[in-house]
C-alpha positions as CSV (number, residue, x, y, z in Angstrom):
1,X,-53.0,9.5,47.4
2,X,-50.1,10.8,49.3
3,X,-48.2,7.3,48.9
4,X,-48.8,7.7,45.0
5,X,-48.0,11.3,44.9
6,X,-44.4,11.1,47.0
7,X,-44.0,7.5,44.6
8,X,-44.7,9.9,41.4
9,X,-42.0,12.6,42.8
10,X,-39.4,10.5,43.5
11,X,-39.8,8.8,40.1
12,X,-39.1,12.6,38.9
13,X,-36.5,13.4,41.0
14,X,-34.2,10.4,40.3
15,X,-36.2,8.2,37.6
16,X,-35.1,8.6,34.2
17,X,-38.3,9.8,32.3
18,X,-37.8,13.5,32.7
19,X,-34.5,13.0,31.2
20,X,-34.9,11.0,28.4
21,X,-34.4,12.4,24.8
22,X,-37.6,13.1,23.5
23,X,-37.6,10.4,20.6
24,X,-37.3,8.3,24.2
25,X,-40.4,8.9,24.6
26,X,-42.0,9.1,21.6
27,X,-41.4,5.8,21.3
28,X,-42.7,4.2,24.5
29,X,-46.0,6.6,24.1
30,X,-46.1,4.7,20.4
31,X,-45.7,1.6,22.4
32,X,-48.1,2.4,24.9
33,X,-50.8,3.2,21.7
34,X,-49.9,0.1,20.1
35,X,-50.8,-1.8,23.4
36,X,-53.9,-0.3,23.8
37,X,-54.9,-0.6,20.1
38,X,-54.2,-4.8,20.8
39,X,-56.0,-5.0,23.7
40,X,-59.4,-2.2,22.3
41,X,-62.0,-5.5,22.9
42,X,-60.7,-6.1,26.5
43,X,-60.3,-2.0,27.1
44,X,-63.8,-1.2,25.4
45,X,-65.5,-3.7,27.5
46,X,-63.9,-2.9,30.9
47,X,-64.8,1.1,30.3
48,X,-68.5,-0.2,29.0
49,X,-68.9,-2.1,32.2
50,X,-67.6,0.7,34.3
51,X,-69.6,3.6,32.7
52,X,-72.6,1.7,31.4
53,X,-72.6,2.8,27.9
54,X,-73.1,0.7,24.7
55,X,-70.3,-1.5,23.5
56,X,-69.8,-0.2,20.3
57,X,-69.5,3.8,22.3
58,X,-66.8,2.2,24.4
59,X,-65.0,0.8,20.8
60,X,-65.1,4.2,19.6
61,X,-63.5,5.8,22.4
62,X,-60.8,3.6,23.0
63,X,-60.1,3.9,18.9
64,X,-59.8,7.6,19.4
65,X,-57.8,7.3,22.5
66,X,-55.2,5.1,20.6
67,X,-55.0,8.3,18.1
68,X,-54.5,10.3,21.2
69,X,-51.7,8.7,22.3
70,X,-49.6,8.3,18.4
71,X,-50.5,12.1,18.5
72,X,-48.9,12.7,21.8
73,X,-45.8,10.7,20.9
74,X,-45.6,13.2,17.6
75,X,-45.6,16.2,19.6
76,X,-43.1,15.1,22.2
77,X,-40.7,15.1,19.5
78,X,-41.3,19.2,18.5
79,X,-41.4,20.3,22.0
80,X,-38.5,23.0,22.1
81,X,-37.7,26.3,23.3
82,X,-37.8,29.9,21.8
83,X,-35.1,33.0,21.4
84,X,-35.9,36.3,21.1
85,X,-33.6,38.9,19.9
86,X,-35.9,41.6,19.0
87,X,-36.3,42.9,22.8
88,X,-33.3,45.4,22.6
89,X,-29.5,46.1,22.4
90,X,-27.6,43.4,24.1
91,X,-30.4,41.5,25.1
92,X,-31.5,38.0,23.9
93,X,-35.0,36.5,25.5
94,X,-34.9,33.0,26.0
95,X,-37.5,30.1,26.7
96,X,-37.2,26.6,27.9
97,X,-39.9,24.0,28.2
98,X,-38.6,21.7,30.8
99,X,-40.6,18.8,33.0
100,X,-42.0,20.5,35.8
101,X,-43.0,17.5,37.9
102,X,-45.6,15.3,39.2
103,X,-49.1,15.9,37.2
104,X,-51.9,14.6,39.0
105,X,-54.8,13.9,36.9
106,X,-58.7,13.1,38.0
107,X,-61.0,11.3,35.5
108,X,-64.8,11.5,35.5
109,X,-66.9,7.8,35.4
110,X,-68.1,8.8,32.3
111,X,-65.3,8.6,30.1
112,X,-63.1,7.3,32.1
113,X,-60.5,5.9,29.5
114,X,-61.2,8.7,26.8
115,X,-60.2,11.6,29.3
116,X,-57.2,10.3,30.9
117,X,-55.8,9.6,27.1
118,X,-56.6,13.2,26.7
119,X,-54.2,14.3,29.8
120,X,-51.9,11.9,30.4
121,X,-49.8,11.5,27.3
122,X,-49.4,14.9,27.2
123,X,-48.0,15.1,30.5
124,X,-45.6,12.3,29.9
125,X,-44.7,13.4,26.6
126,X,-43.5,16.8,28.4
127,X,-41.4,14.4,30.9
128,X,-43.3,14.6,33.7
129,X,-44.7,12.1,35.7
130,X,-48.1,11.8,36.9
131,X,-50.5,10.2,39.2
132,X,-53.9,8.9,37.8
């Protein structure tokens, strides 16, 4: 864990994800859906052999999961900050959303594909990294 956590930082501190331009990385999380969507047989049988559940539940899943990921990729595109000038005289409020680091993410047996596409492609989308 600590080898994949201190891996994950320094691919923060000096990798280029974090700063990419966010159409970056909506592209690669598109990438990373489409690659999932061509390999759904392979992916639904691995999760249905891991978790025990019915083929056609695993299908399902990963199907959803691909939507998961196009709809990450959409929303790392409107991530952006705020201004507020409505706080007083000579005073303007200001947020950024930046990358805050290393996300570590813990998946149940269960769903195991299902709830790391629910996590993960949000993280990255942000430009952080992360450690599954």
């Amino acid at each position: 864990v600590e080898a994949a956590v201190a891996a994950a930082h320094k691919a923060f501190e000096t990798g280029p994800w974090p700063r990419m331009k966010a159409s970056e990385r909506a592209a690669i999380l598109l990438k990373a859906a489409d690659l999932i969507e061509v390999r759904l047989e392979e992916i639904a049988r691995l999760d249905a052999l891991e978790s025990g559940k019915p083929i056609a539940q695993a299908r399902g899943e990963i199907g959803g999961a691909v939507d998961i990921w196009r709809y990450a990729a959409s929303l790392s595109r409107a991530l952006h900050g705020e201004s507020y000038a409505n706080l007083g005289d000579a005073m303007l409020g200001v947020v950024l959303r930046e990358p805050i680091g290393v996300v570590s993410i813990i998946t149940p047996w269960n769903f195991p594909f299902l709830i790391v596409s629910q996590k993960l492609p949000f993280a990255l989308a942000a430009g952080c990294t992360a450690v599954v």
